[in-house]
C-alpha positions in Angstrom: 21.6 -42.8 7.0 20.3 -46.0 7.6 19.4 -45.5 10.8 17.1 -42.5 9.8 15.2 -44.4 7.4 14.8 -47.5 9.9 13.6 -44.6 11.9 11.1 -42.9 9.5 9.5 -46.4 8.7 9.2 -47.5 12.2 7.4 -44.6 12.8 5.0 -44.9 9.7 4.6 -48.4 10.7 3.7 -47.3 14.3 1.1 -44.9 12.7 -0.4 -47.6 10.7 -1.2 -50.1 13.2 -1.0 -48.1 16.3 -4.6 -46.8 16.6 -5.8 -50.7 15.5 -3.8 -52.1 18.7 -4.9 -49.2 20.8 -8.2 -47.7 19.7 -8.1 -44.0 18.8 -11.1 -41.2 18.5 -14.4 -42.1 16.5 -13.4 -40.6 12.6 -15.6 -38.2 11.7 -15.3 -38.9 8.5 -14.6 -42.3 6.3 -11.5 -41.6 5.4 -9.9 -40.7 8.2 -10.0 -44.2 8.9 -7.7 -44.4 6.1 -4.1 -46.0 7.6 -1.5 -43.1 8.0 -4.2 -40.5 6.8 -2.9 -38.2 8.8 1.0 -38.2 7.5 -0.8 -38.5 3.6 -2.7 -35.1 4.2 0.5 -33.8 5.9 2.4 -34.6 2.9 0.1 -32.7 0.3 -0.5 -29.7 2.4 2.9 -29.5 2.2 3.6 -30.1 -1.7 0.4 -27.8 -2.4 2.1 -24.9 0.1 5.0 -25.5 -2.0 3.8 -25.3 -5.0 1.3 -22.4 -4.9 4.4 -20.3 -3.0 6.2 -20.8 -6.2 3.5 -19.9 -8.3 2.8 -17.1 -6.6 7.0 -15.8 -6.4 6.7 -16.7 -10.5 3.5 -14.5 -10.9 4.1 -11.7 -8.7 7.5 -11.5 -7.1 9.9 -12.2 -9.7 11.0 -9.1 -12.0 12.6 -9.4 -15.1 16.7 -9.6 -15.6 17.0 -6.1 -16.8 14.3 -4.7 -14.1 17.1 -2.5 -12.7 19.2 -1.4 -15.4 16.3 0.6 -16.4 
């Protein structure tokens, strides 16, 4: 388990200063200039996917207990 989180944080650092060592794309915007923009807008598409999907399941999908013994 250690290993993977040596890993993960290796990675993040690698993100971080990467593109300052190396140069990267102009940034079309100001924040993508941000460091590790691109994992922080991976990470909240991903909580907002998850928690619209469970909104919608709780709004639409779900039926009550006694749906079936109707």
């Amino acid at each position: 388990m250690k290993f993977f989180h040596t890993s993960l944080a290796a990675i993040a650092l690698v993100e971080i200063v990467g593109p300052r060592l190396f140069g990267s794309d102009h940034a079309h915007f100001w924040f993508e200039d941000l460091p590790a923009w691109g994992s922080l807008y991976g990470l909240a598409a991903c909580v907002a996917i998850i928690v619209v999907s469970k909104l919608l399941g709780k709004l639409g999908l779900v039926r009550p207990e006694n749906y079936y013994d109707r």
